[in-house]
C-alpha positions as CSV (number, residue, x, y, z in Angstrom):
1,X,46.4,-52.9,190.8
2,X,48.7,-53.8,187.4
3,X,45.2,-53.4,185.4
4,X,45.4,-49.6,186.7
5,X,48.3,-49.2,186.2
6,X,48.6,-50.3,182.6
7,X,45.2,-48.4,181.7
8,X,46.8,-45.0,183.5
9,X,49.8,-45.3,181.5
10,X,47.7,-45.7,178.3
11,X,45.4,-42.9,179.0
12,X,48.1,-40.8,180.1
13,X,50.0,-41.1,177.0
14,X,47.5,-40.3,175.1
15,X,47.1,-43.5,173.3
16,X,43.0,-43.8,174.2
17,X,42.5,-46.7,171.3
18,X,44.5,-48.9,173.2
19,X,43.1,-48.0,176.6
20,X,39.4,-48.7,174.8
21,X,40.7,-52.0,173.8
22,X,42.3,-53.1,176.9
23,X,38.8,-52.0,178.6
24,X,37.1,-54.4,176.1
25,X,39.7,-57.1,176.4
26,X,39.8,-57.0,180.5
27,X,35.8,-56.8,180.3
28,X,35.5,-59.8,178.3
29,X,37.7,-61.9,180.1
30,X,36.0,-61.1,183.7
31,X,32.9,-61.9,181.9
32,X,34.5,-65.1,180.5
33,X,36.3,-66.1,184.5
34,X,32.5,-64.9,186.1
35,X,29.9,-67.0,183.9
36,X,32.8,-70.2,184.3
37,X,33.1,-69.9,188.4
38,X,29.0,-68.8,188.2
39,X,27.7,-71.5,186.3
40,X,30.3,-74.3,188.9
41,X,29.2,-72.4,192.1
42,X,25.2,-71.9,191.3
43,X,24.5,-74.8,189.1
44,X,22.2,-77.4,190.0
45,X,24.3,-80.6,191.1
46,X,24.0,-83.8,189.6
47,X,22.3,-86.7,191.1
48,X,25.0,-88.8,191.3
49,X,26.7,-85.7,193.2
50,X,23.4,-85.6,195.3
51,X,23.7,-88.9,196.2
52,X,27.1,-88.8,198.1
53,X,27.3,-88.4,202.3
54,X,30.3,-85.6,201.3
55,X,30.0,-82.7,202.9
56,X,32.1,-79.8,203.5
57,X,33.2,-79.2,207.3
58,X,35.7,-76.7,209.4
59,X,38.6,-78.5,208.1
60,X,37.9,-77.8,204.0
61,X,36.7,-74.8,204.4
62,X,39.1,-72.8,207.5
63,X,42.3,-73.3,205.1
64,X,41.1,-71.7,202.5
65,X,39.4,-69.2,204.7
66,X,42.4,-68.3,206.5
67,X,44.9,-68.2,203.0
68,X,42.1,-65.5,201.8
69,X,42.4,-63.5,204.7
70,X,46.2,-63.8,204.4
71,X,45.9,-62.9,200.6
72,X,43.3,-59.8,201.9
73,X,45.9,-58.7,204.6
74,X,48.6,-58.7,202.4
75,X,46.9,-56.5,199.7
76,X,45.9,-53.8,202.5
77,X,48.6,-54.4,204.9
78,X,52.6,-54.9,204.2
79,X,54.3,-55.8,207.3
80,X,57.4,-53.8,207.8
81,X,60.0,-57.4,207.5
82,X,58.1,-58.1,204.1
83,X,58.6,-54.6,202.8
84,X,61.9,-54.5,203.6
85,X,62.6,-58.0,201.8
86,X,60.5,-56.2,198.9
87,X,63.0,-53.0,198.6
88,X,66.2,-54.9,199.0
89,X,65.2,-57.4,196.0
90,X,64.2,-54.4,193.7
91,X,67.8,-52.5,195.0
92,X,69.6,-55.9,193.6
93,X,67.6,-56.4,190.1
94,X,68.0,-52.7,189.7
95,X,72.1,-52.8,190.7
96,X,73.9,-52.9,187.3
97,X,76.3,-56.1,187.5
């Protein structure tokens, strides 16, 4: 969402050089984060790594199942207590001392 916002501030003051370079910037480092996690997740694995009993089960894989969905949730969804908490800490940074 901050990506948006930052490019629709650039574009809407008119400053469309640095809009083209953030583009190019943001593009190369998604291409930089995707070909790192790529390359871990679909590579071929070692044969030392092929030679271990580990295995993933339920219990490494629900936690961080059930933090994405929290992460998801909270992206779609604010819960009312959460906003709330959200506003009244803006209010007091925004309150002049």
């Amino acid at each position: 969402m901050s990506e948006f916002t930052i490019l629709n501030g650039a574009i809407g003051n008119g400053a469309f050089v640095i809009a083209g370079l953030f583009l190019l910037l943001l593009v190369t480092v998604f291409i930089g984060m995707g070909s790192t996690v790529l390359s871990l997740v679909q590579g071929a694995p070692s044969q030392r790594a092929s030679a271990t009993n580990f295995r993933d089960t339920i219990l490494t894989g629900a936690p961080i199942l059930v933090l994405m969905g929290l992460v998801l949730m909270l992206g779609v969804y604010i819960p009312p207590p959460l906003d709330r908490l959200l506003h009244d800490a803006v209010n007091f940074l925004e309150t002049p001392p």
